[in-house]
Structure formats: C-alpha cells, structure tokens
N, C-alpha and C positions, 0 to 999 in steps of 0.2 A: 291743380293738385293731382299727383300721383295715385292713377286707380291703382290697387291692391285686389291680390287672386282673390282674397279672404270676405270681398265683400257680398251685399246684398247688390244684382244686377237692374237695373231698370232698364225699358229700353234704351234711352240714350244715355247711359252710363256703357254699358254692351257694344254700342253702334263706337261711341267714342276707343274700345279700347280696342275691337277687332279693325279701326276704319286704318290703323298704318300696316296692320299685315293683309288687308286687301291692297293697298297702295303699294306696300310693298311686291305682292305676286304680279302687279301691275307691269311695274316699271322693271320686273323679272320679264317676264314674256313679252317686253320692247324689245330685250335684246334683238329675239331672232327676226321682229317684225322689222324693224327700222332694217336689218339688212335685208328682208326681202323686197321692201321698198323700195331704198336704192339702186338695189341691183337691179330689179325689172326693168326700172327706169333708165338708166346709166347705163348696163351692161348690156340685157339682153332676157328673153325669154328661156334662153336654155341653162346660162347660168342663175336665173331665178330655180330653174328643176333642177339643180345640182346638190343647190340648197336644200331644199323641201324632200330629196333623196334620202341626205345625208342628216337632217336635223334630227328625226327619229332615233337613228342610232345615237349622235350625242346626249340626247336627251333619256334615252334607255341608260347610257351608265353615268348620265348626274342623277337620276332618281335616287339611287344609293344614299345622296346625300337627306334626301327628302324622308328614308326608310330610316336612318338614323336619328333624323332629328324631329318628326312627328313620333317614332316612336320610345326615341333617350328622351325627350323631353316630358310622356307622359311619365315615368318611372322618376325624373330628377321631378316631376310638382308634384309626385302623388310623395317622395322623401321631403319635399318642403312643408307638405302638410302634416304630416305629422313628424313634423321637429326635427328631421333627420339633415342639417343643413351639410354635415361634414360627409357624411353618404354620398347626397348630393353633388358637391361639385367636386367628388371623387369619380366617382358615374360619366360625369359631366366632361369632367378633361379629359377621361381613360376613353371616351367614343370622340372628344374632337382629334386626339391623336392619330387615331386606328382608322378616320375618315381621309388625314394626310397621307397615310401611307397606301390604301385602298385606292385612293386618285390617281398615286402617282406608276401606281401598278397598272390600272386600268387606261391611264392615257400610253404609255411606252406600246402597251400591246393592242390598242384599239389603233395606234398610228402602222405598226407594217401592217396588219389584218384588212388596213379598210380597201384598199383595192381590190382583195377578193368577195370581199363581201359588196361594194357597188356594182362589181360587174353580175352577181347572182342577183340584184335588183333588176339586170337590163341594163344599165347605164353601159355606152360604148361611145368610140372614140373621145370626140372636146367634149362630152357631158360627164365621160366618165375622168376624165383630166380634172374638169371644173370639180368635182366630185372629191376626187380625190387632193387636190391643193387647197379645199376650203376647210373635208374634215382635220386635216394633219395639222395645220394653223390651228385650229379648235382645239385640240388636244391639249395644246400647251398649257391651257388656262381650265382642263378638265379639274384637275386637282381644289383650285378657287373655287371653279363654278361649285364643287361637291360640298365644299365647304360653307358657300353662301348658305345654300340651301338645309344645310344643317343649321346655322344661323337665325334661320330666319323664326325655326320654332324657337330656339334657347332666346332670341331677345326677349320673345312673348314670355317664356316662363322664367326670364331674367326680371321680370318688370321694368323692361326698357323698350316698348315693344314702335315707340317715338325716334329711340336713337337706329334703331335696326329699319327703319322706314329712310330716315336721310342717308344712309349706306346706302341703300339701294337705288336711292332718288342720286345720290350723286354717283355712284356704277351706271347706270339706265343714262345718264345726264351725258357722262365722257363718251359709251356707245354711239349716242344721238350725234353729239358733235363731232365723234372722229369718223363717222361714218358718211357728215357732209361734209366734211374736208377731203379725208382721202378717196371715197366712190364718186359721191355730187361736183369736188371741187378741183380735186388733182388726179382722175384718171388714174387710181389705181386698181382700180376692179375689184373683181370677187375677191381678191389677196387683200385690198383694203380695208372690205368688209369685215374679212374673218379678224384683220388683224385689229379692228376698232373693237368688235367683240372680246377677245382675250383682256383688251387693255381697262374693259369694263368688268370683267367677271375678275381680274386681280384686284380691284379695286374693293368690288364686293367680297371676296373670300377673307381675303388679308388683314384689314383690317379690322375686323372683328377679332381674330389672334393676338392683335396685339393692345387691343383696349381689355379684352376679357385676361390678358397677361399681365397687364397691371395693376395697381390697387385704384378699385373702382368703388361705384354706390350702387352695383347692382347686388341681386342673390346669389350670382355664382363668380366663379374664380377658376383660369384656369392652373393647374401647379399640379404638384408631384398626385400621383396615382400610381394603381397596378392593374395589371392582365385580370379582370372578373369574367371568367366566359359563360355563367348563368345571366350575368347583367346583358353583357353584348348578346347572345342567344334571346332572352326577351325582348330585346331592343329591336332586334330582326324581326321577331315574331308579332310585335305591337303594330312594326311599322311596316309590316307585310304589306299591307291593303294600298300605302300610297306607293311602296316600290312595284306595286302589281299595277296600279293606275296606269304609272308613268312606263312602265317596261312595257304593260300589255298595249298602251297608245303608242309606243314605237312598233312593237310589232304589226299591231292593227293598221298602223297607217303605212307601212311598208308592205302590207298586204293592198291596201286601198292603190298606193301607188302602181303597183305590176296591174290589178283588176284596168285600173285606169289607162295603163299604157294598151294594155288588149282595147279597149274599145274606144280609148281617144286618142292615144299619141301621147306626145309631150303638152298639147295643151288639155289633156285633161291633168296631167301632173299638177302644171302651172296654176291652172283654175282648182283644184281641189288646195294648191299649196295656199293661196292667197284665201281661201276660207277659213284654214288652218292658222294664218295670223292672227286674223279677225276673232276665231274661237280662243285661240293662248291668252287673247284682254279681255272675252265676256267672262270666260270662265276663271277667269283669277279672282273676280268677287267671289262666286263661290268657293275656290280652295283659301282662298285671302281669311274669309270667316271662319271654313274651320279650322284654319291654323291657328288663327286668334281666338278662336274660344274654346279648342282644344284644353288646353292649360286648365285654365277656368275650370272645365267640365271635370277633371283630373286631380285638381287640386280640393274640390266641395266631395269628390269619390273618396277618396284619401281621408278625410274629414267626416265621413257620415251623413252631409247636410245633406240628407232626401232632399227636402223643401225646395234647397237653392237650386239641386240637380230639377225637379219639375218646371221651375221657372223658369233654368235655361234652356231646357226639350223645347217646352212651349215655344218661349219665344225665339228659338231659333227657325223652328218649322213657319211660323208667322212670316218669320224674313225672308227667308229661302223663296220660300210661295211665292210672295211681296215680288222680289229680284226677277225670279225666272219669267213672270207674265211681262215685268215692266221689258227684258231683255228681249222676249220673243217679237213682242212689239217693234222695237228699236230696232232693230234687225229689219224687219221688214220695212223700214223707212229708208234705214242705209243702207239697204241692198245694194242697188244701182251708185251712190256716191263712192261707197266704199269698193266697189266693184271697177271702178273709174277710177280708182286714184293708184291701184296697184295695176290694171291690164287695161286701160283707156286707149292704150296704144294701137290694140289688135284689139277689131271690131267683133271677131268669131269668138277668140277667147273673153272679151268681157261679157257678150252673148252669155256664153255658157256659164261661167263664173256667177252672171246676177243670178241665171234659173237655177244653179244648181242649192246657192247660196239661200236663196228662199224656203227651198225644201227642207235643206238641212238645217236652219233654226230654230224647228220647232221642236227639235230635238230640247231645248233652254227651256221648256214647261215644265219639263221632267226630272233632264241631269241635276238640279242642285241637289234635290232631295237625297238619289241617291251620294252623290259626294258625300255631304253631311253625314249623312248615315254610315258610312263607313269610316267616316274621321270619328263620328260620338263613340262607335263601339272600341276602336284605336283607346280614347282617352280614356274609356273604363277597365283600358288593359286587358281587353277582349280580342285579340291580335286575330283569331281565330274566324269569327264571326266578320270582324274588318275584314279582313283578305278574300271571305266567301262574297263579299258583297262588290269589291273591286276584280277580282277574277270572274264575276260573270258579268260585270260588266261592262270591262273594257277589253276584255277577250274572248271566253266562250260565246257570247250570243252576238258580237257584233263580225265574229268569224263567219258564225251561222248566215249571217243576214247581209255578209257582204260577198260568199261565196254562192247564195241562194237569188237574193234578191236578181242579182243584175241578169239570172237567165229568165227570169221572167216580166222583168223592167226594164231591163238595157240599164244606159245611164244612171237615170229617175231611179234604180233600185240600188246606185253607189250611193245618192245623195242621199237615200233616205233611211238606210244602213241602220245609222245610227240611233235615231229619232222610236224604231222601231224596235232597237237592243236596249233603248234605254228604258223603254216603258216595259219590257219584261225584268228589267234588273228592278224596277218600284214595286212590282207585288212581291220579289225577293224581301226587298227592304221593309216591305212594309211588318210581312208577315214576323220576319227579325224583331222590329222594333212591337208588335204584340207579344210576341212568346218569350220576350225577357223583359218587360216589364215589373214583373214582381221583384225577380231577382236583383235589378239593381234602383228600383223603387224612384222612377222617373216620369212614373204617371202617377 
C-alpha cells in the first residue's frame, strides 16, 4: 500500500518510506566509486588521482541540482499541504526547466575552463591530460546528472519515492556494467570509465522528464508554467544548505588534495581518494533519509500537525544516532578489506590508505546529526539557519582544521580534519535545534 505525506509515521512506516531515497543516494554515489575502482585496478594509480582531482569540481556544479530539488521540493509539499495542487506543479515544472538550461550552461563552460583550473590544483603533464579527458567526457551528462538530483527529491514529494529508486538502480546498474565492459573488459581506460558514467547519469536524468511529461498517478505533472523569480529565489534560499554541503565538499576536498600532494605526493591523493568512495556509500544513508523525510517534515509544517512534526524530530534523532555508531563500527572492520580491494596493489599506498581510513571514520559518530539538521531546518523553509549549519560545516571549520591540523599532526592532522570540524558544527546544530524549538513546535 502506498504511504501518503498525510500520514501518522511509526517507525517502520518512516524506515519503509525514506529506505529507496537512501537506496537511491546509494547507487548515486556508485557512479564515481565503480570508476575509481576500475581504474585503480585496470589503469593505474595516477589515473585513479586524475579522477579524485577532478570529481570535486563535477560534483561542485551537479550540487545545483540538489539546491533545487531539496529546496523546490520543500515549497511544492508545503503547496500540497495546503491544497494548493495547481501552484505546485507550476513551481514544479518552472525549476525542472531552469535546472535544463542551468546544466547545460554550466557543462559548455566547465569543459574549456577545466584545464586551468586542474593545472592551479597541481595536476601536470599525463595527470593533468588524464584530468582533463575524464572531466570534459563528464560534462556531457552534467545537464542529466543535475537533473537526477533534482529528481531524486520531487519523486519523494511526488509520492513515488519506489519508482525514483529503480531510476536509479537501473542508472547505477548501466555505470556498473559499462564500466566492466569498456575499463575491466576492453581496455578502454579512464575514456571508458567516463564514458559508462555519462551513459548512467542520461539514464537517471531523462527519464524522469519524460514519465513526469506524461499522464501519470503521481502528484505532480510537468506542463506549461512561467518565470516566478520569488519562487526560484526561495528555492535557492531553502536549498542553500545542500548546495553549501556539496560546493563547500568540493572545495574542501580540493583543498585536502594540494595539503596531500605537499606532504604525500600522488599517493596521498590516491589514498585520501579511495576513502572518499568508501564515504559517498556510508554517508548516502544519511543524506538518503533526509531527502526522504524531508517532504514529510514539510508537508505536517505546511499543515500545523505539531504532534506529527515532534514524532518525526524524535524519531529521526533515534536513527541517525542508531546509523552513525553502527557505521563507525563497520568502518573499522572494513578498513583493511576495503582498503585492499581499491590499493592492494601497492603495499605503501594500502599502508597509508587503512591508517588514514581508521582515523577518519570516526568522523560517522557525529556527521549524521549535523546532515539532518540541516536538511530538518531546509524542510521548515528555514533556508537561513540550513545554510548556517552546512557552511560551517563543510567549509569554514573543516578549512580551519585542515590548514591547522597537518602543521601540528603531519598526515594524522589531514585524516582527522574532519572528525574534529564535524564535532564543532554538533554544538552549532545543536544549540539551532534549542533556540527554535518553540517557534516551530518540535519538541
């Protein structure tokens, strides 16, 4: 049976309806894993660090799609809840359009731009070749990927949040296999990789266009609209917080990358890159839920229901907690497996890879909390508060602690960067989630 926004949540009503937008962030952040895979394996170590260069900046401008649709999507459920259906997927079309034309502006000019920008990373001669023949491939499919990602919230607040999970299970599926055909099978290299990637993220954008262009049984429809630019400006402003996430972790981690090249070379890139997979699959549970329970949260705002809004604080903080101990755990089991299965090759780099890998996962005690918290204030159309909680957390304090640490740590103070920005952005959040309590009546 078809959960509904409108309902009362229990836990496993909750767990059932956020578990395909966890799945689905899942088999999102396969993409880039399965090509670092590959390519370590098949290619080489340094086209592995071409990759892990260049992923940051792709991933800095598909965020765009993520600012649109965690934050159009709170404004189309808070119009669903109060009856407003024709607003809605007015809203609704007029941001999947403006996310088309946004992509396809931002891939034209991210393709000549990137060879200046790899070379101000450091990247020089075959690294910065690899660098540059992987991001300009990627580009192609920027426009899709921004799209997905807008997608992924309107299934949830389409009440289809089932069929937006098989999109992405079969995108993530076509990645997976073209990537052992053309890298593992037929020696086409880092060209194949990028090019299994694109043929996944068209799969994932497109499709959604043209299911949501027809007559469907979901809540929204795309069709004629106009230019709102109070809508699109709150929309910006809702979803500040994940386009800060996602923009400030590309910066951050192309800061991490130069700190790394000063004091390890190319295999510290490669070993920081390969931690970096491993983090895009823990931490997709966490943005997985709060893109799924986003809506939810948005649509009981919209509505009044204190009640339902207390029940779902609670038992979101419940899960989070739950997730991060079980992941910190797991992590340090599959240090060394998973450290082995991407750099087994090279003794010094899986060396470094397991240590650093250990340190930095205890960082997973902490981050969910804040994620969450920054997606809950997102859904109450607190764009404001959201963005304060993702700006200090994936950029001001982890700047701090990644240009501080390492002269008093070496290494040991890249890996543990993070673990230590993350736990100053929780007495942030925390202090957040007391001082507006009354106001939105969640405790």
């Amino acid at each position: 049976m078809q959960i509904q926004l409108s309902e009362h949540f229990t836990y496993r009503k909750l767990l059932r309806f956020v578990l395909p937008s966890i799945i689905m962030m899942i088999f999102t952040s396969i993409y880039s894993v399965v090509d670092g895979l590959f390519v370590s394996n098949f290619v080489g170590k340094t086209a592995l660090a071409a990759i892990n260069l260049t992923l940051p900046i792709l991933m800095g401008l598909s965020a765009l799609g993520f600012m649109i649709g965690t934050g159009g999507s709170a404004i189309v459920a808070r119009m669903l809840g109060e009856k407003k259906e024709d607003k809605a997927n007015a809203y609704f079309s007029m941001l999947v359009y403006a996310t088309m034309l946004g992509g396809i502006f931002l891939s034209v000019l991210g393709a000549i731009l990137i060879p200046s920008i790899c070379s101000l990373l450091g990247a020089k001669g075959a690294l910065l070749s690899d660098c540059v023949l992987y991001a300009r491939l990627s580009f192609i499919s920027l426009p899709a990927f921004m799209l997905q990602n807008v997608f992924q919230s309107f299934f949830v607040t389409a009440e289809k949040p089932h069929l937006g999970l098989y999109v992405i299970i079969a995108a993530g599926m076509t990645n997976m296999v073209l990537d052992f055909l053309f890298v593992g099978g037929w020696g086409f290299g880092l060209a194949g990789a990028a090019i299994a990637t694109v043929c996944g993220e068209l799969i994932g954008g497109l499709f959604p266009v043209i299911y949501f262009s027809r007559k469907n049984s979901s809540l929204l429809h795309l069709g004629k609209t106009h230019w709102n630019g109070r809508v699109f400006f709150q929309t910006c402003i809702n979803g500040s917080s994940e386009l800060m996430t996602n923009l400030s972790s590309s910066i951050v981690n192309s800061l991490y990358n130069i700190q790394l090249m000063k004091f390890a070379g190319e295999n510290g890139v490669a070993a920081y890159g390969t931690m970096m997979y491993i983090n895009f699959v823990f931490l997709a549970i966490f943005f997985g839920y709060s893109i799924g329970s986003a809506p939810i949260i948005s649509y009981h705002y919209g509505s009044g229901n204190h009640d339902e809004l207390k029940n779902l604080f609670k038992k979101s903080l419940t899960l989070v907690g739950t997730w991060g101990i079980m992941l910190a755990l797991l992590s340090q089991l599959l240090a060394s497996p998973l450290s082995k299965l991407f750099v087994g090759y090279d003794a010094e780099l899986f060396a470094m890879t397991e240590h650093g890998f250990r340190i930095y996962c205890l960082a997973y005690l902490i981050n969910g909390f804040n994620i969450f918290g920054s997606s809950f204030f997102t859904a109450l159309n607190n764009g404001v508060i959201s963005a304060a909680i993702s700006f200090l957390r994936t950029l001001v304090f982890q700047i701090i602690m990644i240009l501080l640490l390492p002269t008093l740590l070496g290494i040991n103070g890249i890996w543990s960067a993070v673990g230590i920005a993350e736990l100053m952005t929780l007495c942030v959040t925390i202090t957040f989630f007391i001082k507006q309590r009354k106001k939105y009546h969640y405790v």
